[in-house]
N, C-alpha and C positions, 0 to 999 in steps of 0.2 A: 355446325362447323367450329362456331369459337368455341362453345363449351368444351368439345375434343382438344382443340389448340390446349388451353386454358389445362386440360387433368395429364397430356403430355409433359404439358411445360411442369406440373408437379411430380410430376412420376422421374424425370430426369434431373429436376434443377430444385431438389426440395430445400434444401438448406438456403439457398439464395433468395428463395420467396416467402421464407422466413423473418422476422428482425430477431437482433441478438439481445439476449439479456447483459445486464452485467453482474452477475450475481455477488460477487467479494470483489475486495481488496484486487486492483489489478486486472479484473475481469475473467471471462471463463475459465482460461487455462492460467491466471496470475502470470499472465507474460505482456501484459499494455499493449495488445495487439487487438485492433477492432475489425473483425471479419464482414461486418456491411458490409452491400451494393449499395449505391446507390445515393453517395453520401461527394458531397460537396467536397471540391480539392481548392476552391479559394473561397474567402470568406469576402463578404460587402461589405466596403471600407465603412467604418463610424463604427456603430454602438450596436447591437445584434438589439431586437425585439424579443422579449421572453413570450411562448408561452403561458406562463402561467409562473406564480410565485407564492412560498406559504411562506410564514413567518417560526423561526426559529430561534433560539438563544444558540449560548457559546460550544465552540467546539470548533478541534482539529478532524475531526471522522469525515470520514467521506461518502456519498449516497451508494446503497447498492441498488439496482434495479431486476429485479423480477416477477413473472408472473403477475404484468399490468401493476404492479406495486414498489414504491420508492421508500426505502428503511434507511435510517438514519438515528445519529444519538447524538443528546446536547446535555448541557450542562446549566441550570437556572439557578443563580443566585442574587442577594441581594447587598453581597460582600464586595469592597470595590476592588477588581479584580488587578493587580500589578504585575509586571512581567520582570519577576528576576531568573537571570539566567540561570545563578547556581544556588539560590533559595531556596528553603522549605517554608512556605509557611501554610496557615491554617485557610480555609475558606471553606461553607458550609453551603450546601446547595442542597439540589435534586439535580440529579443527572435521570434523562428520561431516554426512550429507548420510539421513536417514530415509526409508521407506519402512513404513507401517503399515497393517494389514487394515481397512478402514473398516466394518465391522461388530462388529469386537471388539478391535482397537487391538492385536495380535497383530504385531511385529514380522515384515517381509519380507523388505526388505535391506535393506542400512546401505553405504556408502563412507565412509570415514574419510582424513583425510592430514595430515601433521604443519603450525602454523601456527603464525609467531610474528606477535604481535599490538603496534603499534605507535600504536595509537590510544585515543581519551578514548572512555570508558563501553566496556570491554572484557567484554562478555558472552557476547557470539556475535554470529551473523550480523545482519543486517538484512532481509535480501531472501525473503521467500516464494517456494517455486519457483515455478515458471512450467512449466504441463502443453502441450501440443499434439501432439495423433498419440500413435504411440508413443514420443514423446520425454516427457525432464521437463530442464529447464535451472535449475541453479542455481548462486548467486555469492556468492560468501563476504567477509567484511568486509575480506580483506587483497586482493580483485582475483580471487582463482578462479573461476575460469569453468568448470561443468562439464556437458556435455548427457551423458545416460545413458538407456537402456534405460527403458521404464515398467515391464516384468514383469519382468526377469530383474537390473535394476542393473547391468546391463554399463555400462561407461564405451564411450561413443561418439568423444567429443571432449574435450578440456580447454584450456583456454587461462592464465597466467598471467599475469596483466592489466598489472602494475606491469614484469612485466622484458620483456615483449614489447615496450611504450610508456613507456620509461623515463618514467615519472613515479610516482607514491607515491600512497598511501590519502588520504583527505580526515579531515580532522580526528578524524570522528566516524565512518570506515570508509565502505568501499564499499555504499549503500543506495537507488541508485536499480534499483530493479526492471525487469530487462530486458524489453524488449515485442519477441514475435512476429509481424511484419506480411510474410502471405504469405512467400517464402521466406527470409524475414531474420530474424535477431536483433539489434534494436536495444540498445546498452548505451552507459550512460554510462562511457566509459570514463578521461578526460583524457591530458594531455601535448600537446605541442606540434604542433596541425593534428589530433588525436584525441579531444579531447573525446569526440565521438558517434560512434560502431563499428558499421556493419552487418556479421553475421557471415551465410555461410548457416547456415541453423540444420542441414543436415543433415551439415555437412563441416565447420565451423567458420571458410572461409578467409572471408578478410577481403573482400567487396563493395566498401566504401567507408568513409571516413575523414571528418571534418567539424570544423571549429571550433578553437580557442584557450581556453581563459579561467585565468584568474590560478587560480582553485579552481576545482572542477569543480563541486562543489555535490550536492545529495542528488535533486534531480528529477526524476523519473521520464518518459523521452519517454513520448508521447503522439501520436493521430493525431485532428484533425481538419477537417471538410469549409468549404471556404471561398472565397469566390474564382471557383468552380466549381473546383477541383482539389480533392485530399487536400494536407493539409500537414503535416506532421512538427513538434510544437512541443516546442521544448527551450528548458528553463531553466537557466541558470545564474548565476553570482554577480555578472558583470557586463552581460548582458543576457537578453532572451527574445528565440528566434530561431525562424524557420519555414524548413524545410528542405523539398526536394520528397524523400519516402521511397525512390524508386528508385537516385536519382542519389550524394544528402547536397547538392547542390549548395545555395547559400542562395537563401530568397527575399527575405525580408526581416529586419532588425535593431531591436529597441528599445532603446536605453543602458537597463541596469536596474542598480541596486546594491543591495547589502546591506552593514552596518556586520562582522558575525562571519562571513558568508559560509555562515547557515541559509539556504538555496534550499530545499525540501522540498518544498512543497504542489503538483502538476500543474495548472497552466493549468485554471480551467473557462471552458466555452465556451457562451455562452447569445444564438445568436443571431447576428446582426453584429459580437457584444461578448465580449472575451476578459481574463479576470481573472485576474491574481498576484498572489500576497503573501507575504511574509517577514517572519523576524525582522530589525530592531526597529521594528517599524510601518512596512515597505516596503509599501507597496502601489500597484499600476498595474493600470488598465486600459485596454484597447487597440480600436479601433474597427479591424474589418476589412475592406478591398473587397470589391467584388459581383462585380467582374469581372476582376478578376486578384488574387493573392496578395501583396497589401500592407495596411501594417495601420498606422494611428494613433492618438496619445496621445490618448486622452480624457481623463484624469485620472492625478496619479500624486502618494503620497506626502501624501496630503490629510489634515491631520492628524482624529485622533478619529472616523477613518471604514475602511472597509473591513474586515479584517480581517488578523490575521496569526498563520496556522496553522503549528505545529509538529508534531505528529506525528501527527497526525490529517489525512485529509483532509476540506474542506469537500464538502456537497452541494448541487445545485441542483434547486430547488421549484419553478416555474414563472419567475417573475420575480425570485426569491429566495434568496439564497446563505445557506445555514446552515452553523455550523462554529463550533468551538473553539480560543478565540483564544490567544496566546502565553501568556496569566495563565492560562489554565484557564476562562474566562468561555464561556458558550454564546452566542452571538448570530445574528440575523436583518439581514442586511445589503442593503437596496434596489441591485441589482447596477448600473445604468444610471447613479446617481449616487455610490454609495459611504456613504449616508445608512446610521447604523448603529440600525433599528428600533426592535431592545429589546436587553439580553444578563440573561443569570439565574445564576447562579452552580452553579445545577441545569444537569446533571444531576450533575457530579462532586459536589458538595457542600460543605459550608461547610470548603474546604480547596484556594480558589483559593493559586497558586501558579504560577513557572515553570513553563512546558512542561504543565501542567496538559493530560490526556489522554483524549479520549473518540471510541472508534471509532463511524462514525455507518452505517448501514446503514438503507436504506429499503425497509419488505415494504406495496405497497398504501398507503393514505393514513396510516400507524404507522409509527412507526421502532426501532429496535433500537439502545440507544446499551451499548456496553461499555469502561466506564472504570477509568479507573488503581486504584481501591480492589479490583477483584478480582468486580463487582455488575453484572449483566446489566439494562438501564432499556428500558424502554419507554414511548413516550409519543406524543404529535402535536406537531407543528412549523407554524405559518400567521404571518401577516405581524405577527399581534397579539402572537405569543408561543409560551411553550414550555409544555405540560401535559403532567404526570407523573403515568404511568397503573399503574405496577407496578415493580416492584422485588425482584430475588432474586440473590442470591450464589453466587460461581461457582467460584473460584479463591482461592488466597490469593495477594495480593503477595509476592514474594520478591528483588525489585530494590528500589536505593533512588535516587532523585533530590533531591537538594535538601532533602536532612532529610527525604523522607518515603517510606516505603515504595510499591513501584508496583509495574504489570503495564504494558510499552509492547509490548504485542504484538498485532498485528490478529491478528482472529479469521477462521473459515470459516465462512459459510452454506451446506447444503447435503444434501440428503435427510430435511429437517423435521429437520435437527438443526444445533446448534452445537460448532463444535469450536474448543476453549480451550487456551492452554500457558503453562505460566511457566517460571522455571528448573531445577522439578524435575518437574512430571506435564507431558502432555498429555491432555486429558479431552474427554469428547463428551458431550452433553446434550439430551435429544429434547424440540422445539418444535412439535410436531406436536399439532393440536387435542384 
């Protein structure tokens, strides 16, 4: 009789008796939304107990998890590493490419390759791999491009991004997260007519090429439905563009600027209505057709409205764009008019600042917010505001930004647990009811 119980409850409720991977940037669908059952809506107050913890060097990337396995990249040097905002200088390492047991954090395999670093906030990578198949794709702050093996760490492909496409890292490294769409690997890449690089993901050669722009920007393509077609949106420093994904051909152009050439946040899409924003209080939104792939200004640049995310991406709640803005302020922004609801200073705390950082993750009507002091928050998000429902500590900061010590590293959701890194552990922590 149980067994029967037991192949019903699979045969109806498969997905839920399941746990989720997170396999890239953002998680399954790159939308910060964690589909678990089963997963804690307050956290116990103090200090969470880890699972298990590996030792890691520097870096911004963030863990993927798939397939019983936690991929991650860092950066090892013996240069002492200094945080200028708008510096270039030199620093020589290995940036290495991780592979960890996702049950006990028990290293699998590693690729290592020597890297000299010519960019401001030199810590390590930026990009979370990126899992699909048997493959894992990841890309490193100076342009490495590497697709490898998911069991064995064989190198499949590699590409050198900067000497392939003569052009150079972006101020603050190579950190738009490559997207796999059907047999392509989309990457920001820049240079002249290259901005945007479809690779095959299975053979590396190049599909198709796309674009110009002065700086290439940190934004991460993105794909979506509009128009009635698919539309590939890319942002960069001097506009946001929609490409058809098969071709790269363009569909359409918005003039878009930024003052320092922060482009970061991906386009959200809510609708007919498609939103950007930048540092320093750039922000547009874009009205889209219904019946072919073109798209207009509805507003842009409106002062004391919208928002302007830096390392964090914003979320969308029904009619509602939530997200933490360039000071660190949390806000509830009315997406249709750019009308800015409320903002709170929670969840980071009384230590707004630049670049002020909180990854936002949504499980069910709670959210998961893990910000820069190192402190896992939970709370609810609605149009009136933000409540804060729990609070426990995770990690310590071990970067610094702006006089204050930080963690700017997205996190993974995934098999009732969270998996955390700074620039010395990677740690995992069960969120599981």
């Amino acid at each position: 009789m149980k067994r029967s119980l037991v192949l019903l409850m699979l045969f109806f409720f498969p997905y839920e008796m399941v746990a989720d991977d997170w396999p890239q940037w953002m998680g399954p669908g790159r939308d910060n939304i964690w589909r678990e059952v089963g997963i804690l809506e307050r956290l116990p107050k103090g200090q969470l107990k880890p699972l298990w913890k590996s030792r890691v060097a520097g870096g911004y990337s963030g863990p993927a998890v798939s397939q019983g396995k936690v991929f991650m990249t860092d950066f090892v040097t013996l240069d002492p590493v200094k945080v200028d905002n708008f510096g270039r200088k030199t620093f020589t390492g290995t940036e290495r490419v991780l592979c960890f047991g996702e049950s006990d954090g028990t290293l699998r395999w590693k690729h290592e390759y020597p890297v000299t670093y010519t960019i401001s906030y030199p810590s390590g990578p930026r990009c979370t791999p990126t899992v699909s198949g048997n493959k894992v794709y990841a890309l490193g702050a100076e342009g490495n491009l590497f697709c490898f093996d998911v069991e064995s760490g064989k190198k499949i492909w590699a590409k050198a991004l900067k000497q392939e496409y003569n052009t150079k890292s972006a101020l603050w490294g190579y950190a738009s997260h490559p997207l796999v769409d059907g047999n392509k690997l989309i990457c920001t890449v820049g240079g002249e007519g290259s901005h945007t690089v479809a690779f095959h993901k299975d053979t590396g050669k190049e599909l198709w090429r796309s674009q110009s722009a002065k700086d290439q920007g940190y934004c991460p393509p993105s794909i979506i439905k509009a128009g009635g077609v698919r539309q590939l949106i890319i942002g960069h420093t001097t506009a946001i563009a929609s490409l058809d994904p098969e071709s790269g051909r363009e569909n359409w152009v918005v003039p878009y600027g930024t003052t320092i050439g922060s482009v970061i946040m991906t386009p959200v899409q809510s609708g007919e209505h498609l939103f950007f924003g930048a540092f320093s209080n750039n922000n547009l939104l874009v009205k889209l057709a219904k019946d072919k792939p073109a798209a207009e200004v509805v507003w842009k640049n409106l002062p004391r409205a919208g928002m302007a995310p830096v390392n964090g991406q914003p979320i969308l709640d029904g009619s509602t764009l939530y997200g933490v803005d360039q000071n660190g302020a949390l806000m509830g922004v009315e997406l249709a008019s750019g009308k800015r609801l409320w903002t709170t200073p929670r969840p980071i705390g009384n230590r707004l600042g630049d670049s002020g950082t909180a990854f936002i993750v949504r499980h069910g009507k709670h959210y998961f917010f893990f910000v820069e002091t190192g402190h896992l928050v939970t709370g609810t998000l609605t149009p009136k505001g933000f409540v804060e429902t729990s609070r426990a500590f995770l990690l310590a900061p071990t970067n610094n930004a702006y006089g204050r010590e930080v963690i700017w590293c997205p996190p993974a959701f995934a098999n009732k647990r969270i998996y955390v890194r700074n620039d010395e552990e990677l740690a995992c922590f069960s969120l599981a009811e």
